[in-house]
N, C-alpha and C positions, 0 to 999 in steps of 0.2 A: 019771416027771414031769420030773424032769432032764434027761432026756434029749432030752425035745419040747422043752424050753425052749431047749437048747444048739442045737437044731437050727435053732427058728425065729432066734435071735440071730444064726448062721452064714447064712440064707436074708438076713437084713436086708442085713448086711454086703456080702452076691456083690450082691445088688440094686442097693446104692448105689455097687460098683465098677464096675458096667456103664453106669448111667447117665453115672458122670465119664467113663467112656471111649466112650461113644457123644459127649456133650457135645465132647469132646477132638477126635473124629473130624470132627464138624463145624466146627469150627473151624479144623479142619487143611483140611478142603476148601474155607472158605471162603478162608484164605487163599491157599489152591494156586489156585483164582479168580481173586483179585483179582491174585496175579503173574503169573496167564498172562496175563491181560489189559492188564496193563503191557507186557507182554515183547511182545506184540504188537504193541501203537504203537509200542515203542519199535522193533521190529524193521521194523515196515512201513512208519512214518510217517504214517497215515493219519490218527491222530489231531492231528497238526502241521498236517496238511497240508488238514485242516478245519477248525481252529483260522483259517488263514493266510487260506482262501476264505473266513471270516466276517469276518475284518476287512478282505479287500479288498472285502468287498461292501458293507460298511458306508462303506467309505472314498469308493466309486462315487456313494455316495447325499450324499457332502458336498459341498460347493462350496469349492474349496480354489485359493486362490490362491498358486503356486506360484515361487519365487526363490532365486539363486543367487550368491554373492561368491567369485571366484576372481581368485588372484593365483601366477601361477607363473614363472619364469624358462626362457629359450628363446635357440638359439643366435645367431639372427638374427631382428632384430625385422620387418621389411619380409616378408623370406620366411614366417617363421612368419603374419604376417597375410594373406597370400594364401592360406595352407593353409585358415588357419581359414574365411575366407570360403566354399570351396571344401563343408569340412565342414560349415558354415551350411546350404550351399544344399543339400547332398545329404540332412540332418536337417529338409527343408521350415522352414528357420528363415533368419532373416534380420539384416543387424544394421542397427541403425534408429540409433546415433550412434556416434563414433570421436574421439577426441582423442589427440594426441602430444605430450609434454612431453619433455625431457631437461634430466641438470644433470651436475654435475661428474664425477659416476663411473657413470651409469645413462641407456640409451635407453628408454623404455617409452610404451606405448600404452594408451589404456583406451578398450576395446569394450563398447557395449551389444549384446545378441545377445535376441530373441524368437523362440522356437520353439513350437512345436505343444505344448499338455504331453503327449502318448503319447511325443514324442520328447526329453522333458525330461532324464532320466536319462542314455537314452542318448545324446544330446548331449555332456553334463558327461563321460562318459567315455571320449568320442572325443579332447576337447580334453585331457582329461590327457595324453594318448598323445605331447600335444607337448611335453611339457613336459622340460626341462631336472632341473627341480629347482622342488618343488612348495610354496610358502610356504603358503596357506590354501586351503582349498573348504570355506564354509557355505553349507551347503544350511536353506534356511526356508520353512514355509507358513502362510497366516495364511487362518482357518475363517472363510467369510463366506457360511455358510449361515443363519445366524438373519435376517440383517441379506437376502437373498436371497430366502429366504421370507415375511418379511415385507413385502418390495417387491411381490411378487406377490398376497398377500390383498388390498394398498391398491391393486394398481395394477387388479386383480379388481373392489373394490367400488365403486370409482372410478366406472367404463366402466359399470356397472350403471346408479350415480346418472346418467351422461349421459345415458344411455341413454332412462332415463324421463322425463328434463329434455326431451330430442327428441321422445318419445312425446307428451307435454302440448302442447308447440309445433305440433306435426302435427294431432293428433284433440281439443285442448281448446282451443278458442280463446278465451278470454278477451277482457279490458279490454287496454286497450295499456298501464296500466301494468303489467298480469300479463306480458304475452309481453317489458314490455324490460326485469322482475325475473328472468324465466326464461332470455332471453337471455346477460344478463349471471352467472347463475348459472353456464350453461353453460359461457361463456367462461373463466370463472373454476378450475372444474372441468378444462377441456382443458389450460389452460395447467399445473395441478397432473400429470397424467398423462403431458405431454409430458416435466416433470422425473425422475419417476419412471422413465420409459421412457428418458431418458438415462441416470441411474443404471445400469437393467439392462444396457443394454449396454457400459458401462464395464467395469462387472463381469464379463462373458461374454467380454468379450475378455481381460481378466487371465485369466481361470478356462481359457480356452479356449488363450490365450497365455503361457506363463511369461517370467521375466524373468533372462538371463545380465547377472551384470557382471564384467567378464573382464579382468583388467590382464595385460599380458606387459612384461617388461621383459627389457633383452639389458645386461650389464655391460660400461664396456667403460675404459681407459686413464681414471687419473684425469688430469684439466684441472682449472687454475684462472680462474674466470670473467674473464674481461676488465672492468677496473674501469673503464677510460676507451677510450671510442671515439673512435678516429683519423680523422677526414678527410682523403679523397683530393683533391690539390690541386688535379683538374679541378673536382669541389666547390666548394671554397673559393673558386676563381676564379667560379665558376657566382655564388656567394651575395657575390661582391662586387661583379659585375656589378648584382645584384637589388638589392642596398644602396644601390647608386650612383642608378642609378634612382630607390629610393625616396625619395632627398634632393633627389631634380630635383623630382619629383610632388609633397613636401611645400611643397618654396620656391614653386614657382607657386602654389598654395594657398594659401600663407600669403600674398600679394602680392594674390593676389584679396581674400582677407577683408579686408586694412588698405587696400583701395586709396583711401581720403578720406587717410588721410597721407603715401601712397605721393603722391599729385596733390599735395598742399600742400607736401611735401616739393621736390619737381620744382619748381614754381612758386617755391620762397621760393630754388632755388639759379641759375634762372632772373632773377628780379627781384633778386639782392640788393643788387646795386649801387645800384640805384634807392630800393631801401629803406633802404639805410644812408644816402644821400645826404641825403634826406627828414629822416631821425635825423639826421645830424650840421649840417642847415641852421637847423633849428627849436632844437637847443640854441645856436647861435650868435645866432640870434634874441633869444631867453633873453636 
Protein backbone atom coordinates (compact mmCIF):
# COMPACT_ATOMS: atom_id res chain seq x y z
CA UNK A 1 0.00 0.00 0.00
CA UNK A 2 3.09 2.25 0.53
CA UNK A 3 4.20 1.55 -2.16
CA UNK A 4 1.13 2.61 -4.68
CA UNK A 5 1.08 5.67 -2.61
CA UNK A 6 4.82 6.66 -3.18
CA UNK A 7 4.32 5.92 -6.72
CA UNK A 8 1.35 7.79 -7.38
CA UNK A 9 2.96 11.01 -5.44
CA UNK A 10 6.13 10.47 -7.67
CA UNK A 11 3.62 10.11 -11.03
CA UNK A 12 1.98 13.67 -9.64
CA UNK A 13 5.28 15.44 -9.36
CA UNK A 14 6.97 14.10 -13.26
CA UNK A 15 3.23 15.35 -14.34
CA UNK A 16 3.58 18.75 -12.92
CA UNK A 17 7.31 19.10 -14.13
CA UNK A 18 6.26 18.50 -17.69
CA UNK A 19 3.75 20.70 -17.76
CA UNK A 20 6.21 23.84 -16.42
CA UNK A 21 8.30 22.75 -19.12
CA UNK A 22 6.05 22.37 -21.91
CA UNK A 23 4.51 26.06 -20.52
CA UNK A 24 8.44 27.23 -20.43
CA UNK A 25 8.70 25.95 -24.12
CA UNK A 26 6.11 27.90 -25.27
CA UNK A 27 7.01 30.84 -24.12
CA UNK A 28 10.42 30.50 -25.10
CA UNK A 29 8.87 30.09 -28.82
CA UNK A 30 6.73 32.81 -28.26
CA UNK A 31 9.40 34.87 -27.52
CA UNK A 32 11.87 33.59 -30.31
CA UNK A 33 8.66 34.94 -32.51
CA UNK A 34 8.25 37.94 -31.39
CA UNK A 35 12.38 38.78 -31.86
CA UNK A 36 12.44 37.31 -35.19
CA UNK A 37 9.91 39.50 -36.13
CA UNK A 38 11.64 42.48 -34.79
CA UNK A 39 15.03 41.42 -36.16
CA UNK A 40 13.22 41.49 -39.38
CA UNK A 41 12.03 45.07 -39.64
CA UNK A 42 14.63 46.00 -38.15
CA UNK A 43 16.84 44.21 -40.71
CA UNK A 44 14.68 44.92 -43.75
CA UNK A 45 12.98 48.04 -43.10
CA UNK A 46 9.84 47.20 -44.28
CA UNK A 47 8.01 47.93 -41.33
CA UNK A 48 9.67 51.83 -41.47
CA UNK A 49 9.11 51.88 -44.64
CA UNK A 50 5.07 51.35 -44.27
CA UNK A 51 4.99 53.27 -41.46
CA UNK A 52 6.50 56.20 -43.75
CA UNK A 53 3.89 55.32 -47.03
CA UNK A 54 1.02 55.78 -44.29
CA UNK A 55 1.87 58.93 -43.35
CA UNK A 56 2.82 60.16 -46.72
CA UNK A 57 -0.51 59.14 -47.87
CA UNK A 58 -2.37 60.66 -45.26
CA UNK A 59 -0.19 63.66 -45.70
CA UNK A 60 -1.47 63.62 -49.84
CA UNK A 61 -4.97 63.66 -48.49
CA UNK A 62 -4.31 67.16 -46.49
CA UNK A 63 -4.30 70.57 -48.00
CA UNK A 64 -1.26 72.02 -46.56
CA UNK A 65 -0.06 75.36 -47.26
CA UNK A 66 3.44 75.32 -47.47
CA UNK A 67 6.44 78.32 -46.39
CA UNK A 68 9.79 78.93 -45.96
CA UNK A 69 12.18 81.99 -43.87
CA UNK A 70 15.72 81.76 -44.90
CA UNK A 71 18.38 83.98 -44.26
CA UNK A 72 22.08 83.01 -45.08
CA UNK A 73 25.25 85.07 -46.00
CA UNK A 74 26.96 84.78 -49.55
CA UNK A 75 29.98 86.14 -51.26
CA UNK A 76 28.51 88.53 -53.50
CA UNK A 77 25.30 89.81 -53.27
CA UNK A 78 24.32 90.88 -57.24
CA UNK A 79 26.08 87.44 -58.40
CA UNK A 80 24.63 85.25 -55.89
CA UNK A 81 21.02 86.78 -57.16
CA UNK A 82 21.52 85.92 -60.68
CA UNK A 83 22.25 82.29 -59.56
CA UNK A 84 19.38 82.20 -57.56
CA UNK A 85 17.05 83.44 -60.23
CA UNK A 86 18.64 80.94 -62.62
CA UNK A 87 17.74 78.19 -59.73
CA UNK A 88 14.22 79.74 -59.59
CA UNK A 89 13.65 79.08 -62.96
CA UNK A 90 15.05 75.56 -63.46
CA UNK A 91 12.83 74.49 -59.88
CA UNK A 92 9.46 75.92 -62.26
CA UNK A 93 9.58 78.70 -59.49
CA UNK A 94 9.64 82.10 -59.85
CA UNK A 95 10.30 85.16 -57.62
CA UNK A 96 7.32 87.61 -57.52
CA UNK A 97 9.22 90.59 -55.19
CA UNK A 98 12.86 91.73 -54.40
CA UNK A 99 13.95 94.50 -52.23
CA UNK A 100 17.80 95.89 -51.55
CA UNK A 101 18.67 97.62 -48.52
CA UNK A 102 22.17 98.21 -47.24
CA UNK A 103 23.74 99.98 -43.96
CA UNK A 104 26.93 100.44 -42.39
CA UNK A 105 28.57 96.97 -42.47
CA UNK A 106 25.95 94.65 -44.62
CA UNK A 107 24.62 94.55 -48.46
CA UNK A 108 21.49 92.37 -48.55
CA UNK A 109 18.68 91.63 -50.50
CA UNK A 110 15.31 90.17 -49.52
CA UNK A 111 13.62 87.81 -52.28
CA UNK A 112 10.10 86.49 -52.31
CA UNK A 113 10.45 83.12 -54.42
CA UNK A 114 7.05 80.89 -55.26
CA UNK A 115 7.52 77.43 -56.47
CA UNK A 116 5.61 74.57 -57.45
CA UNK A 117 5.19 72.63 -53.83
CA UNK A 118 6.65 69.03 -55.45
CA UNK A 119 9.67 71.45 -55.98
CA UNK A 120 9.44 72.99 -52.55
CA UNK A 121 12.06 71.00 -50.75
CA UNK A 122 13.94 70.72 -53.28
CA UNK A 123 14.26 74.33 -53.98
CA UNK A 124 15.21 75.10 -50.16
CA UNK A 125 18.10 72.88 -50.80
CA UNK A 126 19.48 73.95 -53.98
CA UNK A 127 19.70 77.53 -52.53
CA UNK A 128 21.59 76.46 -49.40
CA UNK A 129 24.29 75.11 -51.71
CA UNK A 130 24.94 79.17 -52.06
CA UNK A 131 25.33 79.86 -49.21
CA UNK A 132 28.38 81.30 -47.36
CA UNK A 133 27.41 80.71 -43.97
CA UNK A 134 23.80 79.69 -43.03
CA UNK A 135 22.00 82.04 -40.24
CA UNK A 136 18.25 80.36 -40.16
CA UNK A 137 15.88 78.04 -42.49
CA UNK A 138 12.23 77.65 -41.00
CA UNK A 139 10.55 75.56 -42.78
CA UNK A 140 6.27 75.81 -41.82
CA UNK A 141 2.88 74.49 -43.01
CA UNK A 142 -0.32 75.68 -41.93
CA UNK A 143 -3.38 72.69 -42.39
CA UNK A 144 -6.28 74.17 -44.29
CA UNK A 145 -8.06 71.20 -44.96
CA UNK A 146 -11.14 71.59 -42.65
CA UNK A 147 -11.46 75.24 -43.64
CA UNK A 148 -11.11 73.54 -47.57
CA UNK A 149 -13.65 71.07 -47.07
CA UNK A 150 -15.86 72.99 -45.82
CA UNK A 151 -15.65 75.52 -48.63
CA UNK A 152 -16.69 72.79 -50.93
CA UNK A 153 -19.88 71.21 -48.93
CA UNK A 154 -21.20 75.20 -49.01
CA UNK A 155 -19.91 75.93 -52.20
CA UNK A 156 -21.76 72.26 -53.31
CA UNK A 157 -25.06 73.18 -51.54
CA UNK A 158 -24.86 76.46 -52.64
CA UNK A 159 -25.02 75.72 -56.65
CA UNK A 160 -27.91 73.11 -55.79
CA UNK A 161 -30.13 76.01 -54.10
CA UNK A 162 -29.35 78.04 -57.54
CA UNK A 163 -29.93 75.62 -59.23
CA UNK A 164 -33.58 74.93 -58.16
CA UNK A 165 -34.05 78.80 -57.85
CA UNK A 166 -33.36 78.53 -62.02
CA UNK A 167 -35.47 75.45 -62.22
CA UNK A 168 -38.71 77.47 -60.57
CA UNK A 169 -37.91 80.63 -62.86
CA UNK A 170 -37.96 78.34 -66.06
CA UNK A 171 -40.88 75.73 -65.47
CA UNK A 172 -42.92 77.65 -62.42
CA UNK A 173 -44.08 80.69 -63.44
CA UNK A 174 -45.74 82.58 -61.08
CA UNK A 175 -46.84 86.21 -60.01
CA UNK A 176 -44.23 88.75 -60.82
CA UNK A 177 -43.87 89.28 -57.40
CA UNK A 178 -42.76 85.41 -57.12
CA UNK A 179 -40.19 85.58 -60.17
CA UNK A 180 -38.57 89.27 -58.83
CA UNK A 181 -38.41 87.28 -55.02
CA UNK A 182 -36.70 84.38 -56.82
CA UNK A 183 -34.79 86.55 -58.98
CA UNK A 184 -33.35 88.51 -56.35
CA UNK A 185 -32.88 85.13 -54.30
CA UNK A 186 -30.83 83.97 -56.89
CA UNK A 187 -28.82 87.03 -57.33
CA UNK A 188 -28.15 86.85 -53.88
CA UNK A 189 -27.14 83.18 -53.78
CA UNK A 190 -24.53 83.83 -56.96
CA UNK A 191 -22.99 86.65 -55.56
CA UNK A 192 -22.36 84.30 -52.09
CA UNK A 193 -20.68 81.50 -54.53
CA UNK A 194 -18.67 83.90 -56.51
CA UNK A 195 -17.01 84.67 -52.83
CA UNK A 196 -16.61 81.22 -51.89
CA UNK A 197 -15.07 80.42 -55.27
CA UNK A 198 -12.61 83.10 -54.64
CA UNK A 199 -11.64 81.73 -51.47
CA UNK A 200 -10.93 78.34 -53.35
CA UNK A 201 -8.82 79.46 -55.42
CA UNK A 202 -6.64 81.54 -53.10
CA UNK A 203 -6.22 78.67 -51.34
CA UNK A 204 -5.27 76.28 -54.39
CA UNK A 205 -2.84 78.50 -55.43
CA UNK A 206 -1.03 78.65 -51.89
CA UNK A 207 -1.60 74.80 -51.53
CA UNK A 208 -0.44 74.52 -55.23
CA UNK A 209 2.29 77.26 -54.62
CA UNK A 210 4.60 77.48 -51.72
CA UNK A 211 5.99 80.47 -50.45
CA UNK A 212 10.22 81.22 -50.20
CA UNK A 213 11.46 84.22 -48.18
CA UNK A 214 14.98 84.39 -48.73
CA UNK A 215 17.31 87.16 -47.44
CA UNK A 216 21.21 87.07 -48.65
CA UNK A 217 23.23 89.52 -47.27
CA UNK A 218 27.24 90.01 -48.38
CA UNK A 219 29.40 91.80 -45.34
CA UNK A 220 31.39 94.16 -46.42
CA UNK A 221 34.01 97.23 -45.02
CA UNK A 222 32.37 99.01 -42.08
CA UNK A 223 31.28 102.94 -43.13
CA UNK A 224 29.86 105.62 -41.11
CA UNK A 225 26.64 107.03 -42.67
CA UNK A 226 27.03 110.42 -43.86
CA UNK A 227 25.23 112.88 -41.38
CA UNK A 228 25.01 115.96 -43.68
CA UNK A 229 24.62 116.04 -47.44
CA UNK A 230 26.75 118.38 -49.34
CA UNK A 231 25.68 120.21 -52.32
CA UNK A 232 27.38 120.48 -55.52
CA UNK A 233 27.80 124.15 -56.42
CA UNK A 234 26.26 123.66 -59.98
CA UNK A 235 23.32 122.88 -57.60
CA UNK A 236 23.42 125.57 -55.52
CA UNK A 237 23.87 127.91 -58.39
CA UNK A 238 20.88 125.90 -60.11
CA UNK A 239 18.53 126.79 -56.72
CA UNK A 240 19.67 130.29 -56.71
CA UNK A 241 18.75 130.86 -60.00
CA UNK A 242 15.12 129.34 -59.07
CA UNK A 243 15.10 131.55 -55.77
CA UNK A 244 15.67 134.56 -57.86
CA UNK A 245 12.99 133.89 -60.02
CA UNK A 246 10.74 133.14 -57.32
CA UNK A 247 11.06 136.76 -55.91
CA UNK A 248 10.41 138.15 -59.50
CA UNK A 249 6.98 135.96 -59.60
CA UNK A 250 6.16 136.87 -56.04
CA UNK A 251 6.69 140.84 -56.41
CA UNK A 252 4.53 140.85 -59.49
CA UNK A 253 1.89 139.20 -57.63
CA UNK A 254 2.01 140.93 -54.98
CA UNK A 255 1.68 144.36 -57.05
CA UNK A 256 -1.27 142.83 -58.88
CA UNK A 257 -3.10 142.05 -55.63
CA UNK A 258 -2.44 145.93 -53.91
CA UNK A 259 -2.78 147.53 -57.29
CA UNK A 260 -5.78 150.26 -55.64
CA UNK A 261 -2.68 151.43 -53.58
CA UNK A 262 -0.09 150.83 -55.88
CA UNK A 263 -2.58 153.58 -58.49
CA UNK A 264 -3.20 156.04 -55.34
CA UNK A 265 0.23 155.71 -54.40
CA UNK A 266 1.52 156.73 -58.08
CA UNK A 267 -1.08 159.41 -58.22
CA UNK A 268 -0.57 161.21 -54.67
CA UNK A 269 3.50 161.33 -55.70
CA UNK A 270 2.21 162.60 -59.09
CA UNK A 271 -0.13 165.33 -57.60
CA UNK A 272 1.58 166.22 -54.50
CA UNK A 273 2.65 169.46 -55.27
CA UNK A 274 -0.89 170.43 -56.10
CA UNK A 275 -1.96 168.92 -52.85
CA UNK A 276 0.35 170.26 -50.46
CA UNK A 277 -0.32 173.76 -52.23
CA UNK A 278 -4.25 173.21 -51.82
CA UNK A 279 -3.00 172.34 -47.69
CA UNK A 280 -0.76 175.00 -47.12
CA UNK A 281 -3.42 177.81 -49.15
CA UNK A 282 -6.54 177.02 -46.98
CA UNK A 283 -4.40 176.99 -43.64
CA UNK A 284 -3.39 180.46 -44.72
CA UNK A 285 -6.81 181.24 -45.42
CA UNK A 286 -7.53 180.06 -41.80
Amino acid sequence: MKKTVFLLVVSIILMSCNEQAGDYNEDYRSNNDITSEITGITASGDGLEKNVDQISQQSNNRKLIWSADMRFQVKNVDHSTEIIQTICSDNNGFISNMHFASNSYELANTIEIRVDNSKFHKLISSLKKEATFIDNVSINSDDVTEEYVDNESRLKTKKEVRNRYIEVLRNKAGTVKDIIAAEEATRVITEEIEVIEGRMRYLNDRIDNSTISLTIYEKVEYQDKPSIYEKPYTAELAQGFSNGWSVITDFILMLVTLWPIVVLSILFLWKRKWLFGLFFQKQKTE
